[in-house]
C-alpha positions as YAML, in Angstrom:
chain: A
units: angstrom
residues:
- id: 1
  name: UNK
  ca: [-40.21, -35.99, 94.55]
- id: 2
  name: UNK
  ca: [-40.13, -33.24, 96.96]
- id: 3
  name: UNK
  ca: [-43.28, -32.05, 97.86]
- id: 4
  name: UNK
  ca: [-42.67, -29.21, 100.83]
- id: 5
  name: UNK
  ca: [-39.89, -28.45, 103.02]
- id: 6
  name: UNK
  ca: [-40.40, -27.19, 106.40]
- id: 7
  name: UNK
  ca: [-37.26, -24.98, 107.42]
- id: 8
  name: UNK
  ca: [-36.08, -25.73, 111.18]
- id: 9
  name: UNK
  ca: [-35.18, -22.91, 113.51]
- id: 10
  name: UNK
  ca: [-31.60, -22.68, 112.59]
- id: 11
  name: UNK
  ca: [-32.38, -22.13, 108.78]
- id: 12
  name: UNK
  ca: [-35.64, -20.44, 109.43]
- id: 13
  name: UNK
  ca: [-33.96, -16.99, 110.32]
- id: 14
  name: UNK
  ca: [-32.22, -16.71, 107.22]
- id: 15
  name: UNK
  ca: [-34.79, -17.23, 105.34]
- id: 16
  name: UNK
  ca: [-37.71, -14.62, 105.70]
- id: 17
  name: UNK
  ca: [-40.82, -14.80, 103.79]
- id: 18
  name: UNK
  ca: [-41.52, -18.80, 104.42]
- id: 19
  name: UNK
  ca: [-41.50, -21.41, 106.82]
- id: 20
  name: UNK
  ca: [-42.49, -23.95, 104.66]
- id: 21
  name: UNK
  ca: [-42.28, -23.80, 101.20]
- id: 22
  name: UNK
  ca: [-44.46, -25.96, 98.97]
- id: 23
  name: UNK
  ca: [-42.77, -27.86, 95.41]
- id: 24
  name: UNK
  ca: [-44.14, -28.76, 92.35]
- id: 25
  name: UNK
  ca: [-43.41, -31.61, 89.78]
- id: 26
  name: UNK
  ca: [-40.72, -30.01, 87.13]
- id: 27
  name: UNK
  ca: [-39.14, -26.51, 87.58]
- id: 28
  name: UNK
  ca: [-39.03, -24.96, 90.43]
- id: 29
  name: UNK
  ca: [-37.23, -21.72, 91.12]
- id: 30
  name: UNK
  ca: [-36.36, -19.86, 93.91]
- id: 31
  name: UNK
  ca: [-35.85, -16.11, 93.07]
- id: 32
  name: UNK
  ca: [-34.87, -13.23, 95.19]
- id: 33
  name: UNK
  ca: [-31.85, -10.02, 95.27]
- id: 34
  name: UNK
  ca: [-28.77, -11.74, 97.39]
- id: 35
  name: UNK
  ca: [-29.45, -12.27, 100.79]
- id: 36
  name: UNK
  ca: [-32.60, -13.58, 100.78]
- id: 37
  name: UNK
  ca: [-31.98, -17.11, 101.36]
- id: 38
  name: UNK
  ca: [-32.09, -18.97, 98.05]
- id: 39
  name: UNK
  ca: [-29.06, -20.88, 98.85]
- id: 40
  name: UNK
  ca: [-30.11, -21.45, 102.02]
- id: 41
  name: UNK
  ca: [-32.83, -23.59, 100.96]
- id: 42
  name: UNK
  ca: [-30.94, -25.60, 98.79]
- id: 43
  name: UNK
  ca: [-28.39, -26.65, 101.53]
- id: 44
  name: UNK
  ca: [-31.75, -27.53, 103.72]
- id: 45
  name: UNK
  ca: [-32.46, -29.44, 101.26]
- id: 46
  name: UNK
  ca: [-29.18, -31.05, 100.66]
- id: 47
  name: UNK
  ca: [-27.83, -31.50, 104.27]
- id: 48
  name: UNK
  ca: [-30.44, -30.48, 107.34]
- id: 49
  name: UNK
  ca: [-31.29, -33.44, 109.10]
- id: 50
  name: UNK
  ca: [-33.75, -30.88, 110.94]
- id: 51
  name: UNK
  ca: [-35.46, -29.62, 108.46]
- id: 52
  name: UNK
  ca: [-38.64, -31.61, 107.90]
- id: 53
  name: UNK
  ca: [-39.28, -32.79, 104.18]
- id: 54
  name: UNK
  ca: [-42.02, -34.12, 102.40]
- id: 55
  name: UNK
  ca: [-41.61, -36.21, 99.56]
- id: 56
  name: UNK
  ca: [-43.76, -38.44, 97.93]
- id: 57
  name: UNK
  ca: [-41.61, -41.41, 97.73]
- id: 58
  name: UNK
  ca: [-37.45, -41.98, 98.96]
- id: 59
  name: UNK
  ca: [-35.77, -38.75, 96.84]
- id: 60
  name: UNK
  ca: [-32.04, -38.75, 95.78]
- id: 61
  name: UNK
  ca: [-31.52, -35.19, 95.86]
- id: 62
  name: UNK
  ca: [-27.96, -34.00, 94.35]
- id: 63
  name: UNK
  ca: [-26.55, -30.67, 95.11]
- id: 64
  name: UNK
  ca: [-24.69, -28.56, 92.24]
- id: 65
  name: UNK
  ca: [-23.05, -24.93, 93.32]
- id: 66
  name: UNK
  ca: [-19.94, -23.63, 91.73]
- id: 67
  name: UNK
  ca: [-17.84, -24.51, 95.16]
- id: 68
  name: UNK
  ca: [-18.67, -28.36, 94.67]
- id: 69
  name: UNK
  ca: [-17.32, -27.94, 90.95]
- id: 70
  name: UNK
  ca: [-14.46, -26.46, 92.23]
- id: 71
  name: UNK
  ca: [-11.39, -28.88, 90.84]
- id: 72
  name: UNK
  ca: [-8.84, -27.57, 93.38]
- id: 73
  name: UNK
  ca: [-11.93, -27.40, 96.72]
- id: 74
  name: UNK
  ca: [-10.17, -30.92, 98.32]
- id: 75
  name: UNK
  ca: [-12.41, -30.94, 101.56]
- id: 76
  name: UNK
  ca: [-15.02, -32.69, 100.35]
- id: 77
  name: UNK
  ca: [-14.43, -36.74, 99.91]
- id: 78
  name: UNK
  ca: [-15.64, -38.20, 96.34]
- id: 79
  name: UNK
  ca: [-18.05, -40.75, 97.38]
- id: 80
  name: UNK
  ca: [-18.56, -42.54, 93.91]
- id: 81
  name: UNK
  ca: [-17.34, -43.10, 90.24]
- id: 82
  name: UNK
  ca: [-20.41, -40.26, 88.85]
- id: 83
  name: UNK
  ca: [-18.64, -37.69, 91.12]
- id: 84
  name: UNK
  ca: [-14.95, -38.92, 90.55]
- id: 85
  name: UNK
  ca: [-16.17, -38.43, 86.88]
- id: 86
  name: UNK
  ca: [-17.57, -34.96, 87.26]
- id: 87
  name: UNK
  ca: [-14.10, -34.09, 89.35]
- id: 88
  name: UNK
  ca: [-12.10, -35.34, 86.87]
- id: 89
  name: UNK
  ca: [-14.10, -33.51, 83.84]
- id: 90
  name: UNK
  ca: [-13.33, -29.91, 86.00]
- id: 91
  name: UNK
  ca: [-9.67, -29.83, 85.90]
- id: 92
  name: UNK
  ca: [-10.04, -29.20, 82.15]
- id: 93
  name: UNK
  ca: [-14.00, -27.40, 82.00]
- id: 94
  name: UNK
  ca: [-15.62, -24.29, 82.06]
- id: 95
  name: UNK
  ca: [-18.62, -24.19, 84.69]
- id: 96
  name: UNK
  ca: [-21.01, -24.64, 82.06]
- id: 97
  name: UNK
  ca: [-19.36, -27.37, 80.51]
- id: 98
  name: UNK
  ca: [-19.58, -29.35, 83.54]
- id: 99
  name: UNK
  ca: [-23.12, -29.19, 84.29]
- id: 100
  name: UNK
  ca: [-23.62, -30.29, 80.61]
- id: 101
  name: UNK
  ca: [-21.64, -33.01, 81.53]
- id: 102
  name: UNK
  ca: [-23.24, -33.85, 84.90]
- id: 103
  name: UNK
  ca: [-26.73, -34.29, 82.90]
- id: 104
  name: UNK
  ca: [-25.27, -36.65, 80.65]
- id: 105
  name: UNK
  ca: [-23.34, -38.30, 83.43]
- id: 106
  name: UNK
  ca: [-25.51, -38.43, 86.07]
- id: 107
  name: UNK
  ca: [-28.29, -41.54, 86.08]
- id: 108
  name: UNK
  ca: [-31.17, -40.03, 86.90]
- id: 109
  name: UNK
  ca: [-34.72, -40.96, 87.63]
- id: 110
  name: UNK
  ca: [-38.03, -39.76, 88.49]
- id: 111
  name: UNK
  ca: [-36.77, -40.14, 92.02]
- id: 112
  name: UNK
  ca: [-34.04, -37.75, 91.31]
- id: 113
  name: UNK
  ca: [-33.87, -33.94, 92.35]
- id: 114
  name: UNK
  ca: [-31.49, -31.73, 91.11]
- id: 115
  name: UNK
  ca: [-30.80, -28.52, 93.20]
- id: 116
  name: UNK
  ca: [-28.78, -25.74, 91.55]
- id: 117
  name: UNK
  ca: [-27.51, -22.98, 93.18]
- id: 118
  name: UNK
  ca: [-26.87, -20.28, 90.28]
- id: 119
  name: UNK
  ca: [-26.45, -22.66, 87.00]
- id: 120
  name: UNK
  ca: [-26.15, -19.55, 85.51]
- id: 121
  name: UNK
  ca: [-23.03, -17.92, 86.93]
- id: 122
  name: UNK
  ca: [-20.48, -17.10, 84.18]
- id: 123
  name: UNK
  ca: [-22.56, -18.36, 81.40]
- id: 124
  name: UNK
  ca: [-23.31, -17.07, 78.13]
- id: 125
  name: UNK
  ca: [-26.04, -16.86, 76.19]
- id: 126
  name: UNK
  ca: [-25.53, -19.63, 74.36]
- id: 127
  name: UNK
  ca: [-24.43, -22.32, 77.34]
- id: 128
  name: UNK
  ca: [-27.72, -21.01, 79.43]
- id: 129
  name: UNK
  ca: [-30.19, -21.78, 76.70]
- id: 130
  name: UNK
  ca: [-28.38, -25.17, 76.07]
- id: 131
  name: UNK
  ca: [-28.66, -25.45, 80.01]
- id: 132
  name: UNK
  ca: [-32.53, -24.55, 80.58]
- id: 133
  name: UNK
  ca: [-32.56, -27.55, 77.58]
- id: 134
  name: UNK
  ca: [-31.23, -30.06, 79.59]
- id: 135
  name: UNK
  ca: [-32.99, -29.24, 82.53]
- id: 136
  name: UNK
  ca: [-36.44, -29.77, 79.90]
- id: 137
  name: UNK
  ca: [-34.78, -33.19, 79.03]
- id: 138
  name: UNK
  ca: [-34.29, -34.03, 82.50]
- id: 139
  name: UNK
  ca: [-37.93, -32.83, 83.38]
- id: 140
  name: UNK
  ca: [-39.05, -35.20, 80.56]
- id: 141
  name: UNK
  ca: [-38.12, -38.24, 82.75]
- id: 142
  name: UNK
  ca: [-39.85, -37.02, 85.58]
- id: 143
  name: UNK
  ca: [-36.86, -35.43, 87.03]
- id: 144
  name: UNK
  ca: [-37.55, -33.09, 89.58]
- id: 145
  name: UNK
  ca: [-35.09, -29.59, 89.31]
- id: 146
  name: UNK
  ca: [-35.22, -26.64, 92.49]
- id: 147
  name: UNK
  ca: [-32.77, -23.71, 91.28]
- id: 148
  name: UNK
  ca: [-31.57, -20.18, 93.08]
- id: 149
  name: UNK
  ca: [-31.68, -18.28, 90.63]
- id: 150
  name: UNK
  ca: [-31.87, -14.41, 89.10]
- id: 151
  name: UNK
  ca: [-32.19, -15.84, 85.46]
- id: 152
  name: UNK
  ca: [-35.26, -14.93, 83.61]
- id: 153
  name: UNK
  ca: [-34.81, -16.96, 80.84]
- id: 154
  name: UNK
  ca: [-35.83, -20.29, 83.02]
- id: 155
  name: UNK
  ca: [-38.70, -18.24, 84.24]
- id: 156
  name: UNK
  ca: [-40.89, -19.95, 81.60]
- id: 157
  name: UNK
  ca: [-42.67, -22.89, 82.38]
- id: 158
  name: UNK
  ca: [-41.32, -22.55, 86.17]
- id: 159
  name: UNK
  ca: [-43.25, -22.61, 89.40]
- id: 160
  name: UNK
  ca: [-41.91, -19.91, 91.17]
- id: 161
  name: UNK
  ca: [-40.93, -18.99, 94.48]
- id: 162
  name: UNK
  ca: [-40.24, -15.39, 95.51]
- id: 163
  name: UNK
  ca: [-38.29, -14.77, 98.52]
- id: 164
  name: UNK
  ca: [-38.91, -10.85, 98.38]
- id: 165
  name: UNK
  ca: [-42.50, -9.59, 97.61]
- id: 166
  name: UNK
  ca: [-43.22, -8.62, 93.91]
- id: 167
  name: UNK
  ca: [-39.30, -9.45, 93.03]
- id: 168
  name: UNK
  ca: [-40.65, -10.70, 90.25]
- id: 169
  name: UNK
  ca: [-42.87, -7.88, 89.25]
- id: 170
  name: UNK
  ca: [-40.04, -5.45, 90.12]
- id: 171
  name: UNK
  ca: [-37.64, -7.68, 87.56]
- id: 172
  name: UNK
  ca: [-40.43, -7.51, 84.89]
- id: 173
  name: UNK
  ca: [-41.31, -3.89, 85.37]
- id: 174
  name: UNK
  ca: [-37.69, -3.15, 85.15]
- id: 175
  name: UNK
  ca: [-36.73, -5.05, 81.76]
- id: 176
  name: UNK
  ca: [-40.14, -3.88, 80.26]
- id: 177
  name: UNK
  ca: [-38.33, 0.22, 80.65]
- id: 178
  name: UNK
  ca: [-35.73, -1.22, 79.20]
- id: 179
  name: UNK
  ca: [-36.34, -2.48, 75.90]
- id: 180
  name: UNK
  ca: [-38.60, 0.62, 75.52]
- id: 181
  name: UNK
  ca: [-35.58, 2.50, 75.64]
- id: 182
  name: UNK
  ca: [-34.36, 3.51, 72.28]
- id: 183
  name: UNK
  ca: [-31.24, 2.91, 71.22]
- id: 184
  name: UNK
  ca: [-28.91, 5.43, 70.62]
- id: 185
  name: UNK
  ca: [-28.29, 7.48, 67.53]
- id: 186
  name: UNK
  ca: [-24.94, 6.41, 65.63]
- id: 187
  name: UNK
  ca: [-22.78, 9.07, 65.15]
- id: 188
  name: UNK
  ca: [-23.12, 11.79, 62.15]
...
């Protein structure tokens, strides 16, 4: 399980308010407007050999953005049957329906992290409450999950990292003025 990540110079400009950034067991999310680095973090993560990582024992981390469930992105190599699977599955699926399928594809364990980078992007209702579910099952098993995201319904039960000041506050404030809005009159 990841524990902290300490962002080397080359990621450390892009991302603002931390140099290191501390994880917790579960859900994590990483919240911010665009811009301020969430995806950033993930591919540190993912890929930086520089950036320094703590984890408390060997973490397979496994990287999910809407580019690497592109069907027709061929510059990537598949480097196993799970991912020739998952490649396979997108040539006929919707976005959401592959990450349902890459939870009940995927072996995971409670060495596993899961980075998303915007699970929610073109999802409905519907496909994001079955996806926050899945992430809960995965969770469950000791699965660890780090998301970029500007979804408040996985807010709940999430440790939360703000790249902006009070974006969260700011978010709340603003949906708060919203549902005190009334709705309009119908028509006479």
């Amino acid at each position: 399980m990841l524990k902290s990540l300490h962002l080397c110079d080359t990621h450390r400009w892009r991302v603002r308010r931390y140099r290191t950034l501390r994880f917790q067991p579960g859900l994590n999310l990483l919240i911010g407007p665009n811009g301020t680095g969430k995806s950033t973090i993930l591919r540190a993560i993912a890929e930086c050999p520089d950036c320094q990582r703590q984890e408390d024992e060997k973490t397979e981390f496994v990287f999910f953005d809407s580019e690497s469930m592109n069907p027709k992105r061929d510059d990537r190599p598949i480097c196993n049957t799970t991912e020739m699977k998952l490649h396979l599955r997108a040539l006929f699926s919707s976005h959401g329906e592959i990450l349902q399928a890459a939870f009940s594809t995927l072996r995971m364990t409670p060495n596993t992290c899961l980075l998303f980078d915007e699970p929610e992007a073109g999802q409905d209702f519907e496909h994001v409450l079955a996806l926050r579910a899945a992430m809960d099952r995965a969770i469950a098993q000791g699965v660890q999950v780090i998301a970029a995201t500007h979804e408040v319904l996985f807010w709940e039960r999430a440790h939360i990292l703000e790249l902006r000041r009070n974006y969260r506050q700011r978010i709340t404030q603003a949906l708060c003025r919203m549902r005190c809005l009334k709705p309009p009159e119908p028509p006479p």
